[in-house]
C-alpha positions in Angstrom: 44.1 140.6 -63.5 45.9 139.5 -60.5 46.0 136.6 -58.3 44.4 138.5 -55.7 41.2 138.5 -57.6 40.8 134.5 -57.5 40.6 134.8 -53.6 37.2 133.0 -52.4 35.7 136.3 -50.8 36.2 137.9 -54.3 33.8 135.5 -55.8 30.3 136.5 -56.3 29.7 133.1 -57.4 30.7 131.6 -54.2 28.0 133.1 -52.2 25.4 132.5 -54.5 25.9 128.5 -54.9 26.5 128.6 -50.6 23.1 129.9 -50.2 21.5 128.0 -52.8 22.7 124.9 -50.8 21.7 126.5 -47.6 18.0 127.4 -48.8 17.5 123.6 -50.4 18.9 121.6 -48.0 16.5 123.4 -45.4 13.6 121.2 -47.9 15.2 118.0 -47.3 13.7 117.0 -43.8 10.5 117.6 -45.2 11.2 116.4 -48.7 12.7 112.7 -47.4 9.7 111.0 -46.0 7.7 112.1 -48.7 10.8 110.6 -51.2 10.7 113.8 -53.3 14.1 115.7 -54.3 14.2 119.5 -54.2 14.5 119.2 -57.7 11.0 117.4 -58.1 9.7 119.6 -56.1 9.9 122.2 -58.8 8.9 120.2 -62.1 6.0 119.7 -59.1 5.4 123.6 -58.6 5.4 124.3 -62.6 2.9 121.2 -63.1 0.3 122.5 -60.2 0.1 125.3 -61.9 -0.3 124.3 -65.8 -1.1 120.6 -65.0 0.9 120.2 -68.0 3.8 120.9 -70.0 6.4 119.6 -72.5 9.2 118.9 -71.7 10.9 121.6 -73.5 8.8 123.8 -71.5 9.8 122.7 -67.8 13.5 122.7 -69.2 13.2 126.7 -70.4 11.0 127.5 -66.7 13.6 125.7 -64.4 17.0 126.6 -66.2 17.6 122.4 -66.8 18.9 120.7 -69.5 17.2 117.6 -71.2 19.5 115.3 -70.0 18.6 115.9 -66.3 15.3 116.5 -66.5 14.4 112.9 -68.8 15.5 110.7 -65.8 13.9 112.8 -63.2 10.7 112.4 -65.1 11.2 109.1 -65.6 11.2 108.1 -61.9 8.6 110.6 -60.9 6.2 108.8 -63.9 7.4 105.6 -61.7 6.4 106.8 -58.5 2.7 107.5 -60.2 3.3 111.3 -60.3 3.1 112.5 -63.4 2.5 110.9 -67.1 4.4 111.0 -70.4 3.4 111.1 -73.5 4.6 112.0 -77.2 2.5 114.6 -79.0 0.7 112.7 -82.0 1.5 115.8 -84.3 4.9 116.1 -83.5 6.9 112.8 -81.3 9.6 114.7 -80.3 7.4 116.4 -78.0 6.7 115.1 -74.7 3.7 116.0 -72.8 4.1 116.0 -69.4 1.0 115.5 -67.3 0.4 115.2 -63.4 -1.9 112.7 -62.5 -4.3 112.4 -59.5 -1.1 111.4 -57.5 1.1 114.0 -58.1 -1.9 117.0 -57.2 -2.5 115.4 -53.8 1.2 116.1 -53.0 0.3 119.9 -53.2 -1.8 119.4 -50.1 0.7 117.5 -48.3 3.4 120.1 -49.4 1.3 123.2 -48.9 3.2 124.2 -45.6 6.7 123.4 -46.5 7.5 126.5 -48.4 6.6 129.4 -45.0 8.3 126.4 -43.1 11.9 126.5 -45.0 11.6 130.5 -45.0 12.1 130.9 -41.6 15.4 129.7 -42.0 16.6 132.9 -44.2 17.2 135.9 -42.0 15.9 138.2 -44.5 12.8 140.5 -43.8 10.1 141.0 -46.6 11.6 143.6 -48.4 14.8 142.4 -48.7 13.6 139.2 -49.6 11.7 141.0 -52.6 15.0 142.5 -53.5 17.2 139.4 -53.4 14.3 137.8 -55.7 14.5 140.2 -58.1 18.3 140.9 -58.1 18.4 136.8 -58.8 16.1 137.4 -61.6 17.8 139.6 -63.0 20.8 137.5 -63.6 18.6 134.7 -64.8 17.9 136.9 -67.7 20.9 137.5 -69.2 
């Protein structure tokens, strides 16, 4: 290996972590009045679907360690979001439950996610592709 392969433009990583930044900072004007981070926002999407989870669960579905999802829970539970609870047959479970709160945001948030897509100049198809593509790394 030579130095010529530490050059920025030979990174792969590079790329990806610029347009991660790009895609969820294009959330944060709509995020900020509402006081949600971009990383809410997705312990949000997982718990409109299931309504609720353990913790060990949203940790495996969103790629995050304990230690930053416990505090992020924490603060949501404070902002009336979401509840926490141990499991009576097992307390090192948490359940993690959305209350009343937390599904009204889902109608105030509905727009947001055809709003932030019109800043990626990809057309459907290669949209699709990129999807899977970042998938596929996921998985290994």
């Amino acid at each position: 290996m030579t130095t010529e392969a530490m050059k920025l433009e030979y990174q792969l990583c590079f790329p990806l972590y610029a347009a991660a930044r790009k895609i969820v900072n294009g959330y944060t004007p709509y995020f900020k009045p509402l006081g949600i981070t971009y990383t809410q926002y997705i312990v949000l999407l997982v718990l409109w679907e299931q309504k609720t989870a353990t913790v060990g669960e949203l940790c495996h579905r969103l790629y995050l360690d304990n230690g930053t999802l416990t505090p992020l829970l924490k603060k949501m539970e404070e902002k009336g979001y979401l509840t926490r609870t141990r499991k009576a047959e097992d307390e090192r479970v948490v359940q993690v439950t959305l209350t009343e709160e937390g599904l009204a945001l889902q109608n105030e948030m509905v727009s947001i996610p055809e709003k932030v897509s019109k800043c990626v100049n990809l057309d459907p198809e290669e949209a699709l592709t990129l999807y899977r593509l970042l998938y596929k790394i996921l998985e290994e």
